[in-house]
C-alpha positions in Angstrom: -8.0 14.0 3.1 -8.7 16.4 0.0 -6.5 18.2 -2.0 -6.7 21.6 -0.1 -5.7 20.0 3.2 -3.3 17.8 1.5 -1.2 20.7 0.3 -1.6 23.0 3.0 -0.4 20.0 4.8 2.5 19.4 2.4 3.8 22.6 0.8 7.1 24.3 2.3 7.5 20.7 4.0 11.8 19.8 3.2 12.9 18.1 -0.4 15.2 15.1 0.7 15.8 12.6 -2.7 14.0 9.1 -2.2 11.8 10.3 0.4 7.9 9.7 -0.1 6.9 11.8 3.4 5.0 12.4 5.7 8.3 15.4 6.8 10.6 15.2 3.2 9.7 14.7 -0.4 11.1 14.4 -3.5 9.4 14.9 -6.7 8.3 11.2 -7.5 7.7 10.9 -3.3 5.1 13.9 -3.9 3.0 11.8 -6.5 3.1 9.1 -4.6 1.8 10.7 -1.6 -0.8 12.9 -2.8 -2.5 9.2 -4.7 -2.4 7.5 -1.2 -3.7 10.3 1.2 -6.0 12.2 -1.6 -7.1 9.3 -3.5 -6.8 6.8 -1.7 -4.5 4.2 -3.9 -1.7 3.0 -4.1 0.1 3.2 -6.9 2.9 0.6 -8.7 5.7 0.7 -7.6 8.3 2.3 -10.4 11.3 -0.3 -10.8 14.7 0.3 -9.1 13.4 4.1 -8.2 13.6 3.2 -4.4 17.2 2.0 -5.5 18.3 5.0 -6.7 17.9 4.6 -10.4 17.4 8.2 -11.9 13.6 9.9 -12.3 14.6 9.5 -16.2 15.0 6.0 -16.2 12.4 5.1 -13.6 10.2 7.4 -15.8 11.2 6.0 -19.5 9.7 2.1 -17.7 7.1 3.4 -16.2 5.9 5.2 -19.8 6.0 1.3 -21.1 4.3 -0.1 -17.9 0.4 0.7 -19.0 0.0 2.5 -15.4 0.0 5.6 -17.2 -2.2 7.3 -20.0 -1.2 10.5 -21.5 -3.6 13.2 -22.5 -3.8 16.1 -24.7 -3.5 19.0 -21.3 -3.0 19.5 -17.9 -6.3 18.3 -15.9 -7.3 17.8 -12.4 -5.2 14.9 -10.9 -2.8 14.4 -13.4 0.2 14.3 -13.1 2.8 16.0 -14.8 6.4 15.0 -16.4 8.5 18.1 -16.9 11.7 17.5 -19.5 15.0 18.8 -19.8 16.1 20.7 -23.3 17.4 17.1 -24.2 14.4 15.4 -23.5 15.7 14.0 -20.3 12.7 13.6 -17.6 13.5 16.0 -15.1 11.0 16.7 -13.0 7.5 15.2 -11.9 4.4 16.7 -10.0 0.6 16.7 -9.4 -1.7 18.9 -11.2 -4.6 20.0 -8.9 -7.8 22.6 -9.4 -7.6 24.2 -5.8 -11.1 25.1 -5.7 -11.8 27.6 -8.6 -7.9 28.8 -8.5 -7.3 27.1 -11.5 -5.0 24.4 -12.5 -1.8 24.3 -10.1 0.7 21.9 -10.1 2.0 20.7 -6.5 5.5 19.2 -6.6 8.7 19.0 -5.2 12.2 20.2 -5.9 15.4 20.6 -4.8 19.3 19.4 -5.2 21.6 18.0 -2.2 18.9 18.2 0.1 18.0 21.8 -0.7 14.7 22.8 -1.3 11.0 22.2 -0.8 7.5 21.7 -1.8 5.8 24.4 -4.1 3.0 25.1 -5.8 2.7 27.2 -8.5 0.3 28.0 -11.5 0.3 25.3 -14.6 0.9 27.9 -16.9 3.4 29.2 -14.7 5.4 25.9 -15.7 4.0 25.7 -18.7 6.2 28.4 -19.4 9.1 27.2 -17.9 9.5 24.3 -19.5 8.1 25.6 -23.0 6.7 22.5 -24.7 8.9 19.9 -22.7 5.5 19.1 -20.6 3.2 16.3 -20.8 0.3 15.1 -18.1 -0.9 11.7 -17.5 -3.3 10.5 -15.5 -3.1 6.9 -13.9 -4.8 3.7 -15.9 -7.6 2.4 -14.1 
């Protein structure tokens, strides 16, 4: 599947916490999805994520794992990490060219099983989250 079908296939779809698709998603759910059906692979599993441990702390391991490098801007297939003013990690997504669009970042929010898949311009949440943004893309 590529990118464009993947998103027309995912966005509006429901955001339920914990849930990795193919009918609900939540943020992390999103990435993981988008590696398996647009690239392909599987990727590690974050520890105790699936067990309900908070996006922050699943993320903070995850930053020590080695899975991840970070680089200097959004690029296509990163993914991004999105940060509260306390520098908590709040939010994650996939960063995606959509055929000469420009960069748009694919991703999933909500609270108390309210909300839904977006996507929306990188600058768009560049500017949202100000400089509390970073994009990684997965070790090989």
């Amino acid at each position: 599947m590529d990118r464009i079908e993947w998103t027309n296939a995912v966005v509006g779809k429901p955001w339920r916490d914990r849930t990795s698709g193919p009918d609900t998603f939540d943020c992390w759910g999103l990435v993981v999805d988008s590696f398996r059906r647009v690239d392909d692979t599987e990727i590690p599993v974050v520890t105790g994520y699936d067990l309900g441990a908070p996006i922050e702390v699943a993320g903070e391991a995850e930053k020590v794992s080695g899975h991840w490098q970070q680089v200097d801007k959004a690029q296509d297939g990163a993914v991004f990490c999105a940060y509260s003013a306390t520098g908590t990690l709040a939010h994650v997504g996939r960063v995606f060219d959509l055929r000469g669009a420009g960069l748009h970042a694919v991703h999933a929010r909500g609270t108390n099983d309210k909300g839904q898949v977006a996507v929306d311009a990188v600058r768009v949440l560049e500017r949202f989250y100000g400089g509390r943004i970073t994009y990684h893309m997965l070790a090989v």
